[in-house]
N, C-alpha and C positions, 0 to 999 in steps of 0.2 A: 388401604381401604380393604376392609371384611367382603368376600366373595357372596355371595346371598344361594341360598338354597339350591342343590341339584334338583332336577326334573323328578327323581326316585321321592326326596322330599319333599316335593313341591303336590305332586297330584295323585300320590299314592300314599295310603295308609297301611302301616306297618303292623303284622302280627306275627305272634310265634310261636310255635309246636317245639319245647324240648324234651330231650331223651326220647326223640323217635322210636318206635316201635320199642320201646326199653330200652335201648343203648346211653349208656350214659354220655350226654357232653355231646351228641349228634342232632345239634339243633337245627332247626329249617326257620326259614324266613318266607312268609306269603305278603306279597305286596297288592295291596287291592286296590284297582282303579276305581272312582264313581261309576265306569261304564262298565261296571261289573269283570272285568280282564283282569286274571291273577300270574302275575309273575312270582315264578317258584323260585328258591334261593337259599343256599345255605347261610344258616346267621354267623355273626364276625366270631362267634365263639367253636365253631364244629372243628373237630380234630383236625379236620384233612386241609384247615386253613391255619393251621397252627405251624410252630417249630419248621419255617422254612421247606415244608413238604414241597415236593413236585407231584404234579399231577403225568405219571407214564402213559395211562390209556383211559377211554372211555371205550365200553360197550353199549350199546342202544340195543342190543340183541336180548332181551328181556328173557325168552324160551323157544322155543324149537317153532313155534307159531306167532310167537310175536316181537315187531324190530318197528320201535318207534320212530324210525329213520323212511319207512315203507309208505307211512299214510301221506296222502295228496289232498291238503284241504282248498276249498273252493267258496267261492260267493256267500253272499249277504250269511245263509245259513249257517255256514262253513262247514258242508258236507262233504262227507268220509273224513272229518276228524277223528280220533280215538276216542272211545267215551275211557272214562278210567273212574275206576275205584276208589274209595278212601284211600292212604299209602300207596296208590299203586305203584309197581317201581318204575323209574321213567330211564335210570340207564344204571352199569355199575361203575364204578371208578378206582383203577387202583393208582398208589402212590408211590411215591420214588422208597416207603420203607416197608413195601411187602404189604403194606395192610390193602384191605381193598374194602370200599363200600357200596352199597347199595342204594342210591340217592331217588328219593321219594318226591332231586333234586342238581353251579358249577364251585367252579373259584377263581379269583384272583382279585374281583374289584367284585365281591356279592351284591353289592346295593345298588351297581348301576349296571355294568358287563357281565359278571358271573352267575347269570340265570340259564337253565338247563329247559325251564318249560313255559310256558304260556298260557295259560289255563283261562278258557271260557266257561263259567256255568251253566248250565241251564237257569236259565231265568226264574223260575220257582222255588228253583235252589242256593239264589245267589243272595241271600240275606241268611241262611244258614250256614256259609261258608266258615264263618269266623267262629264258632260256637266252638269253644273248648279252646282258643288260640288265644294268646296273652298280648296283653297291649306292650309297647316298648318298656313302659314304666314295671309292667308286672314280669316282665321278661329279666329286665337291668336285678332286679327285687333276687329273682332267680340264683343268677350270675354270683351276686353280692352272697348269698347264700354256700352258692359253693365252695368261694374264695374261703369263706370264714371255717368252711368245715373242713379245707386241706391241711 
């Protein structure tokens, strides 16, 4: 008997941001609830989930002023959350081969445990979220593109 959909499948809708900030092949996954809640996440295709990498460190230490390890969020509002930017960076990550990224986002299980943020929007913003993000179909379309140009 066929397992029937995880929770990630079940009540979250899938889009994708690739080549992050330009980098090639450094794709993100936004998983969007109806209750407007975005779980951040690297898509199955980003380097640092590739060729058996290890994950050595995370820093949440963003700059000399900011450690998104620091905020205390609270009630209905969810005040003293972080407000954040387009891309902002949310931690860095270096790998068991020297590379290190900047994740705008974790790894091991991306679609259910390997989420690095939680993102609420603002309400007036949360129909804006996905503008410029690919649905899975135009995402896969991506993918298929690259394979054929290697």
């Amino acid at each position: 008997m066929a397992a029937g959909p995880g929770g990630a499948e079940r009540y979250f809708t899938r889009w994708y941001k690739p080549d992050v900030k330009g980098r090639p092949c450094e794709d993100f996954c936004v998983l969007q609830h109806s209750n407007r809640i975005c779980v951040i996440t690297l898509a199955e295709a980003h380097p640092l989930l590739q060729n058996g990498k290890k994950i050595t460190s995370i820093n949440y230490q963003i700059s000399a002023n900011c450690s998104r390890l620091q905020n205390k969020v609270s009630g209905k509002s969810k005040r003293g959350a972080q407000f954040l930017t387009e891309l902002a960076p949310l931690c860095r990550i270096s790998s068991s081969d020297g590379e290190e990224y900047t994740i705008y986002s974790l790894a091991f299980k991306p679609s259910t445990e390997g989420y690095i943020a939680v993102v609420l929007p603002k309400f007036e913003e949360s129909k804006s979220v996905t503008q410029g993000l690919l649905t899975q179909k135009e995402y896969e379309e991506v993918l298929l593109k690259r394979l054929n140009s290697s």
